[in-house]
C-alpha positions as CSV (number, residue, x, y, z in Angstrom):
1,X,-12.1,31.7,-88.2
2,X,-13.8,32.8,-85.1
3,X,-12.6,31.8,-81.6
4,X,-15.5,30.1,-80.9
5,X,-14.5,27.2,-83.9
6,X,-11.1,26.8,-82.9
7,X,-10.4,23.8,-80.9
8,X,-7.2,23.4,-79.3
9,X,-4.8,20.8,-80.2
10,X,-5.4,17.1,-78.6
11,X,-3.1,16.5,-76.0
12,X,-1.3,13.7,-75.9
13,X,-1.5,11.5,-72.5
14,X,0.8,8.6,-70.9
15,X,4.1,8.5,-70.0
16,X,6.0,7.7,-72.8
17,X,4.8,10.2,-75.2
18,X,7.5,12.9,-74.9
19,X,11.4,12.3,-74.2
20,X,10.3,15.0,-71.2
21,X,8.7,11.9,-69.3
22,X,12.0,9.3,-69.5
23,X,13.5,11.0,-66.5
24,X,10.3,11.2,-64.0
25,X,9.8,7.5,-65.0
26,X,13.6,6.6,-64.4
27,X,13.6,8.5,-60.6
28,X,10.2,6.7,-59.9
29,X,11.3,3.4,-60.4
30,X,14.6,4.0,-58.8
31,X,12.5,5.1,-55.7
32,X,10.4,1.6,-56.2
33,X,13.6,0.2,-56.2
34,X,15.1,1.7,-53.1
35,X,11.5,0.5,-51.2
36,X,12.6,-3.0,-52.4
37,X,9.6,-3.3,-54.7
38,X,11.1,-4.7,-57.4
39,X,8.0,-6.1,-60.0
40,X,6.7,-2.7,-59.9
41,X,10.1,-0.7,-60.5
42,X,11.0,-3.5,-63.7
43,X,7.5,-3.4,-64.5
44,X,7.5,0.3,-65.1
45,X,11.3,0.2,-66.8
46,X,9.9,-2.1,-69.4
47,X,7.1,-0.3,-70.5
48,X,9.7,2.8,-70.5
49,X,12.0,0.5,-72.6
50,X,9.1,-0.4,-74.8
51,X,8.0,2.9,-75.8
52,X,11.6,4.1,-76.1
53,X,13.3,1.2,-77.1
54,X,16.6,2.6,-78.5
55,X,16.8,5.8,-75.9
56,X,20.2,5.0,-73.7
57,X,18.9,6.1,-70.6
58,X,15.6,3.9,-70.5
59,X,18.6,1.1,-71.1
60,X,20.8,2.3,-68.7
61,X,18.2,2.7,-66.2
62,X,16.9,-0.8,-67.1
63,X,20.4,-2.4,-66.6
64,X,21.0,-0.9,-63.5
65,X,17.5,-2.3,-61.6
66,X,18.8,-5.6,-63.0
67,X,22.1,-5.1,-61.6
68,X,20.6,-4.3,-58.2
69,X,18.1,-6.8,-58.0
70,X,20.8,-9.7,-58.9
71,X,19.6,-10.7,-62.3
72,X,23.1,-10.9,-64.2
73,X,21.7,-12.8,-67.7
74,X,18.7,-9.7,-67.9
75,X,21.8,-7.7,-66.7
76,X,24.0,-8.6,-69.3
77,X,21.4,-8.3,-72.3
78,X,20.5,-4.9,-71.1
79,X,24.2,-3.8,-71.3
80,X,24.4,-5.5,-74.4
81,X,21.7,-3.9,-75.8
82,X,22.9,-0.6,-74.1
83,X,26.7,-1.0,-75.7
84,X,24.8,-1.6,-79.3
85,X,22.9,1.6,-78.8
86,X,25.6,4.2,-77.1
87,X,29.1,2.4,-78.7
88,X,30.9,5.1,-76.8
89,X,29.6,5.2,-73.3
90,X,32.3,4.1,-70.7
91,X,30.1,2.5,-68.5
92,X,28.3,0.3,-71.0
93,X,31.7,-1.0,-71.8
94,X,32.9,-1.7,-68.6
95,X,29.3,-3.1,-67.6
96,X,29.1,-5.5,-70.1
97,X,32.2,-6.8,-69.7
98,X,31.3,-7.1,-65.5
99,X,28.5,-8.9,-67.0
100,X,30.4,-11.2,-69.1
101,X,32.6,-12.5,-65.9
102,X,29.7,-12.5,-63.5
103,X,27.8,-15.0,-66.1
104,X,31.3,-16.9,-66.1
105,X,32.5,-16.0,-69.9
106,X,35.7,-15.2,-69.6
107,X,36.9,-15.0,-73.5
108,X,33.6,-12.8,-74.0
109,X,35.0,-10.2,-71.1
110,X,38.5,-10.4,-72.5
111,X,37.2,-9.2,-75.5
112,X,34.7,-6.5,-74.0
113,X,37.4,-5.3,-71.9
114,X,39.8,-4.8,-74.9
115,X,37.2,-3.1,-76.6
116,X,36.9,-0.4,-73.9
């Protein structure tokens, strides 16, 4: 086949389409989140979430802008989530069970806590 025939391979566009993009997404939201804009910084962390849905750090980095904006329920799913999906990560454990207490249930933390 001739050069002049071959057409390169389509591209694919967007953010989520490689596991490349999850960190350039996760340090531009944290930087929306250190200019206090926090709809567009949990905007973009869902839609990370949503095309990697079971990839710990879109988690992780959706659990922390929860954390910092003061949203302990969305906190505590995320971590939940997060624990479901990395069983072995230290701080999902320990978050979760910070969750628990901060959303005032205690037997849930005791148990979280003897978990870790």
């Amino acid at each position: 086949m001739s050069k002049k025939n071959h057409k390169p391979a389509p591209q694919a566009k967007g953010f989520g389409t490689n596991l490349q993009s999850i960190p350039t997404v996760i340090a531009k939201a944290e930087e929306l989140l250190a200019r206090q804009e926090f709809a567009s910084a949990l905007q973009l962390l869902k839609s990370l979430e949503e095309s990697h849905p079971d990839h710990p750090d879109a988690l992780e980095a959706l659990a922390n802008a929860y954390y910092d904006i003061g949203d302990t329920i969305r906190y505590e799913q995320a971590t939940s989530r997060l624990v479901e999906v990395a069983p072995n990560s230290v701080n999902a454990a320990i978050g979760l069970a910070g969750a628990y207490l901060s959303n005032f249930r205690p037997v849930l933390a005791m148990l979280a806590f003897a978990h870790f």
